[in-house]
C-alpha positions in Angstrom: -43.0 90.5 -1.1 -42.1 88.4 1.6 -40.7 85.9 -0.6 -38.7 88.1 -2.4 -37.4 89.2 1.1 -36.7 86.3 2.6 -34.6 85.3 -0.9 -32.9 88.1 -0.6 -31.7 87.8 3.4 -30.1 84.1 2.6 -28.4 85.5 -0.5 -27.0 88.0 2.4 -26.3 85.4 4.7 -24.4 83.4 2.6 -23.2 85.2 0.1 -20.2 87.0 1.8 -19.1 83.2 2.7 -15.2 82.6 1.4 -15.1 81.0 -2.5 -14.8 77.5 -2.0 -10.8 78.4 -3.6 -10.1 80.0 -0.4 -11.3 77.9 1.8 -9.1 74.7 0.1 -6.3 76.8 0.1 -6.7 77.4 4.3 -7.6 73.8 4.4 -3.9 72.9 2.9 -2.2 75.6 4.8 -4.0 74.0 7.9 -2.9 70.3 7.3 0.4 71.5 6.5 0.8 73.1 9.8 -0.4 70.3 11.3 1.8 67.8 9.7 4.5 69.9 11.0 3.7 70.7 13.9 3.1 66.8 14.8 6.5 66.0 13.3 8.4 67.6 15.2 5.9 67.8 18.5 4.3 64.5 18.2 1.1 66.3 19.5 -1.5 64.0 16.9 0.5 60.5 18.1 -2.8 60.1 20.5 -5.0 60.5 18.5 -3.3 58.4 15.5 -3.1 55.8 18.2 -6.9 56.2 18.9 -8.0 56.3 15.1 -5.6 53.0 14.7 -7.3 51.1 17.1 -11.1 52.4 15.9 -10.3 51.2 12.7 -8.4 47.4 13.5 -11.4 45.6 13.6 -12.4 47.2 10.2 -9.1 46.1 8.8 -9.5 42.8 10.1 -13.0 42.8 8.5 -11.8 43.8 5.3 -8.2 41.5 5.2 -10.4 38.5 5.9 -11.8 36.9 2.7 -7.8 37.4 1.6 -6.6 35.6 4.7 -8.9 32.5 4.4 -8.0 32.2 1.0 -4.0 32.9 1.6 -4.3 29.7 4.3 -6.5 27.6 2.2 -4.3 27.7 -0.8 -1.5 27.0 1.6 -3.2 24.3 3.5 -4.2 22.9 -0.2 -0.7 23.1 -0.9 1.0 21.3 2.5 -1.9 18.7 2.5 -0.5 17.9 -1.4 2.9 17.8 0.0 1.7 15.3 2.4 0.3 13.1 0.6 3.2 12.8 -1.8 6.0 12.5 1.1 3.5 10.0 2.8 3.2 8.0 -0.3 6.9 8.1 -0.8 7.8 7.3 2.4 5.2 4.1 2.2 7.1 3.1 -0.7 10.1 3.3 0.9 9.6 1.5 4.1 7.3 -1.3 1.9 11.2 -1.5 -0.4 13.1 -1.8 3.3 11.1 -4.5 4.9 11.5 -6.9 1.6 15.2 -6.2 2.0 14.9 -7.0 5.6 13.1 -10.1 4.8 15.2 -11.1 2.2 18.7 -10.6 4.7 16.4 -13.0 6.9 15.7 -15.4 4.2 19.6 -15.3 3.5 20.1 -15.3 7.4 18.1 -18.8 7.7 19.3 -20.1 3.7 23.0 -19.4 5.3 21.9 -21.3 9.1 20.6 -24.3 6.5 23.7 -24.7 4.7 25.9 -24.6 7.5 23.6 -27.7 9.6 23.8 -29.4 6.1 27.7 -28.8 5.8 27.9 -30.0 9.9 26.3 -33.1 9.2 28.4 -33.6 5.8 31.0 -33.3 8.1 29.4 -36.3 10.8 28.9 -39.0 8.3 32.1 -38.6 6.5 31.2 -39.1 3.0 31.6 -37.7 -0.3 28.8 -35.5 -0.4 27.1 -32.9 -3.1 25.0 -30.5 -1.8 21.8 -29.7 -4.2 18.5 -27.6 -4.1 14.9 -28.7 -4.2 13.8 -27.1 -7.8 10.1 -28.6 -7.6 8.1 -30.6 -5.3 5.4 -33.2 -6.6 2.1 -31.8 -6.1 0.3 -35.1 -5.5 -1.0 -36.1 -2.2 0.1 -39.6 -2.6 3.4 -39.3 -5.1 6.2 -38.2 -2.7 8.6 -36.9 -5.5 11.0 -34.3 -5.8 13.2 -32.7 -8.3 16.8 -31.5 -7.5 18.9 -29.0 -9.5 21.8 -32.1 -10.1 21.8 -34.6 -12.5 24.2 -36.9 -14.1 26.7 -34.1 -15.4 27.9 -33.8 -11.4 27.7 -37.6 -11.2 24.5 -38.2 -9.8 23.7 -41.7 -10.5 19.9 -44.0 -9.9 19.6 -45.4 -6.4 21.8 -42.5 -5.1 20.7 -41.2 -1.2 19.2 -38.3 -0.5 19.9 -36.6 2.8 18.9 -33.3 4.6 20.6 -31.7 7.4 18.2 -34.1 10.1 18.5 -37.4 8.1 17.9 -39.3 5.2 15.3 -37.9 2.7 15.0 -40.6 0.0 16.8 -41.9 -3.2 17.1 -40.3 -6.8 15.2 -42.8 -9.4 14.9 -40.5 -12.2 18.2 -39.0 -14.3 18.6 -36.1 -16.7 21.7 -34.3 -17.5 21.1 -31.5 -15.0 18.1 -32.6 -12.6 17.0 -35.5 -11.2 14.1 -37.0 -9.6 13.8 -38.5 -6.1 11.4 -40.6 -3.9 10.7 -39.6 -0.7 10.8 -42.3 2.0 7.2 -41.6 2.7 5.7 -42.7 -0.7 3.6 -45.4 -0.6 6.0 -47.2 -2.7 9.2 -46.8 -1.0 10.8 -49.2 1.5 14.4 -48.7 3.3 15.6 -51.3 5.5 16.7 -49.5 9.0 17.8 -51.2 12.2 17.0 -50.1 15.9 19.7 -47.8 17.1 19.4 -49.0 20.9 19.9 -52.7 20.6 20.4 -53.2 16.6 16.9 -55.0 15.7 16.8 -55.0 11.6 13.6 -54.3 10.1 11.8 -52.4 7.0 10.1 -49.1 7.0 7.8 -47.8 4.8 6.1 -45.2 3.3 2.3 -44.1 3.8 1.6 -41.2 1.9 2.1 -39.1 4.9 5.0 -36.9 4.9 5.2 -37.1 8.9 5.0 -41.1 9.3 6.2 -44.1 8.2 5.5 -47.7 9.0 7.2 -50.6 10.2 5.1 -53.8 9.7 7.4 -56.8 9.8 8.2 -57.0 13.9 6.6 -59.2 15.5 4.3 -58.5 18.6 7.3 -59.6 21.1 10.0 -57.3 18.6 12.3 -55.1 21.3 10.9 -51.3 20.4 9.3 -49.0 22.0 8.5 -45.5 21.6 11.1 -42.9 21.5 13.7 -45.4 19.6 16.2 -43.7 17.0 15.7 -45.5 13.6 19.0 -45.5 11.5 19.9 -47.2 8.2 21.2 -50.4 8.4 23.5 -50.0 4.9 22.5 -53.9 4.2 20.5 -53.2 1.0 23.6 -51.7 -0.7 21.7 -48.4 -1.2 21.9 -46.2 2.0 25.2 -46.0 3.8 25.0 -47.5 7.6 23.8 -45.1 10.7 22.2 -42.7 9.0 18.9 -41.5 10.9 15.4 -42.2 9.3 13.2 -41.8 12.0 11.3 -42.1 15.4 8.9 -44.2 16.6 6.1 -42.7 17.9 3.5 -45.4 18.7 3.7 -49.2 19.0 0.8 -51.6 19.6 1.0 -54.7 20.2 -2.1 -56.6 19.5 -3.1 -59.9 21.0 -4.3 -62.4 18.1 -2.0 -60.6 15.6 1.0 -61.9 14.0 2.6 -58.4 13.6 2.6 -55.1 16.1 1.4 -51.9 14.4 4.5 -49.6 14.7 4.9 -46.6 13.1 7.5 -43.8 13.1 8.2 -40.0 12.4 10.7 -39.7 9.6 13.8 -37.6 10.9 14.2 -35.3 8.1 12.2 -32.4 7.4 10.4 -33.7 4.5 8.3 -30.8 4.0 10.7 -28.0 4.8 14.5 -28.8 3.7 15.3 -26.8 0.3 18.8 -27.7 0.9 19.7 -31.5 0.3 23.0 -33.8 0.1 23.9 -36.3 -2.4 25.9 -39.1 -1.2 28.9 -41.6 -2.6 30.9 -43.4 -1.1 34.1 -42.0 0.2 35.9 -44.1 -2.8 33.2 -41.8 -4.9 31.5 -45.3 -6.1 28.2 -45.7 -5.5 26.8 -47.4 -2.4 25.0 -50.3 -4.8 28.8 -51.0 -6.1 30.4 -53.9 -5.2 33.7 -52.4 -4.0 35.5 -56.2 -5.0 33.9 -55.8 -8.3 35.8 -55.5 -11.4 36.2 -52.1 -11.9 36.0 -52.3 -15.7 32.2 -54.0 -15.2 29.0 -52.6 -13.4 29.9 -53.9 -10.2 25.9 -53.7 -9.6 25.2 -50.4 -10.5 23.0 -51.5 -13.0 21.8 -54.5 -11.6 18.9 -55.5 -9.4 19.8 -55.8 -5.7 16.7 -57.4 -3.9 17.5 -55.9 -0.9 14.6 -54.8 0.4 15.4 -50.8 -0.1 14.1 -48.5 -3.3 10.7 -47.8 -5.3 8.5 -50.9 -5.3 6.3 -50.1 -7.9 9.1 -49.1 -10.6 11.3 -52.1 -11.4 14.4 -50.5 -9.7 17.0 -52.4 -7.5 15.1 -53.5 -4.4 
């Protein structure tokens, strides 16, 4: 009985409660009033503000997985970008410096060529000017090839000369190259005189590309260190005055016949690219006879024992 009772009180209670369709319909009416009321009032602005701010750090919460992966994918991207201008712009500066050192090669070519014209100019001879096209490799064979031969009128015997001084003589023809010995070969001999006071004597070669010798002075010869070496022009095969070399040391030793001098060549035998072929200013070669008949040799092809030339190759000496 009191169960039934007490059933029957909560039906009471909450029975006469408005149907759940009323009570959405006040709700509506109620949140349209509202809305109104805080459009044109702005009465709920505080406590929009006050809901706004509650809730920010849940927004943040919630917008952060899609942030770090909106600034991954961009830092992805840029780093990408990155590393494609930073490899273009390697590229770029690796193509500028070998045009910069190419304007310095022609920079130093175009200082070469104007020494070698200058000293064209000095001497006064017919001159030819020619490029080293390949350089001996061994030690002890001082031999170069030059990119004239006997189409420009190169001829064997003819002097080689860099912008500093003589280089050597061309023994070896073809049509368009030649070959040359370098007054530093073992074999080569060049008579020069003593540009201070004229003494005559032969230098020769050593092997080294920075020395020659001179070993027919005697102990009490007139030379001393520092002396200009020029050619002589007596062995009908290098023009007079041209420079050779420098001595460098000379000892005189008691007991001996000879003194041991020996000399720096002038030119720069293991640098010059640029070189000059010499004639005559008549264009005849220097080994010519100028009283010769001009119909015959005149020497050319002769042998000249003159103490200048290859010694171990049959050639005019």
């Amino acid at each position: 009985m009191a169960s039934a009772f007490s059933s029957s009180g909560n039906d009471k209670l909450f029975g006469h409660g408005p149907s759940p369709l009323i009570r959405c319909v006040l709700l509506v009416l109620l949140s349209i009033v509202i809305i109104t009321v805080d459009h044109r009032e702005g009465h709920l602005d505080r406590v929009r503000q006050s809901l706004a701010l509650l809730t920010y750090p849940i927004q943040l919460i919630v917008d952060l997985p899609s942030s770090a992966i909106d600034r991954a994918s961009e830092s992805l991207s840029r780093r990408g970008e990155l590393l494609e201008e930073n490899r273009r712009l390697r590229a770029e500066r690796l193509e500028l410096s070998g045009q910069v050192q190419r304007l310095e090669s022609l920079e130093q070519e175009n200082e070469r060529l104007r020494e070698l014209l200058q000293s064209g100019e000095r001497v006064g001879e017919r001159l030819l000017a020619a490029e080293l096209l390949q350089v001996s490799l061994d030690p002890f064979r001082h031999r170069v090839v030059v990119d004239k031969g006997s189409r420009h009128g190169v001829y064997q015997g003819q002097p080689l000369l860099d912008a500093d001084g003589v280089m050597g003589q061309i023994t070896h023809l073809g049509p368009f190259g030649a070959e040359a010995i370098l007054i530093t070969d073992p074999s080569h001999a060049i008579p020069v005189e003593v540009n201070r006071n004229g003494l005559r004597t032969i230098a020769v070669g050593t092997g080294n590309l920075t020395r020659l010798e001179l070993p027919y002075l005697p102990n009490n010869a007139d030379i001393q260190e520092g002396d200009l070496l020029v050619t002589s022009g007596l062995g009908m095969r290098f023009p007079r005055g041209y420079p050779v070399g420098t001595v460098q040391s000379v000892e005189r030793r008691p007991g001996e016949t000879f003194a041991a001098i020996h000399a720096e060549p002038a030119a720069a035998l293991n640098r010059s690219r640029e070189v000059l072929l010499v004639w005559r200013e008549d264009g005849l070669p220097f080994d010519r006879d100028p009283l010769a008949d001009p119909d015959s040799n005149g020497g050319r092809d002769q042998d000249q024992n003159d103490g200048s030339g290859s010694m171990d190759e049959g050639e005019s000496q």
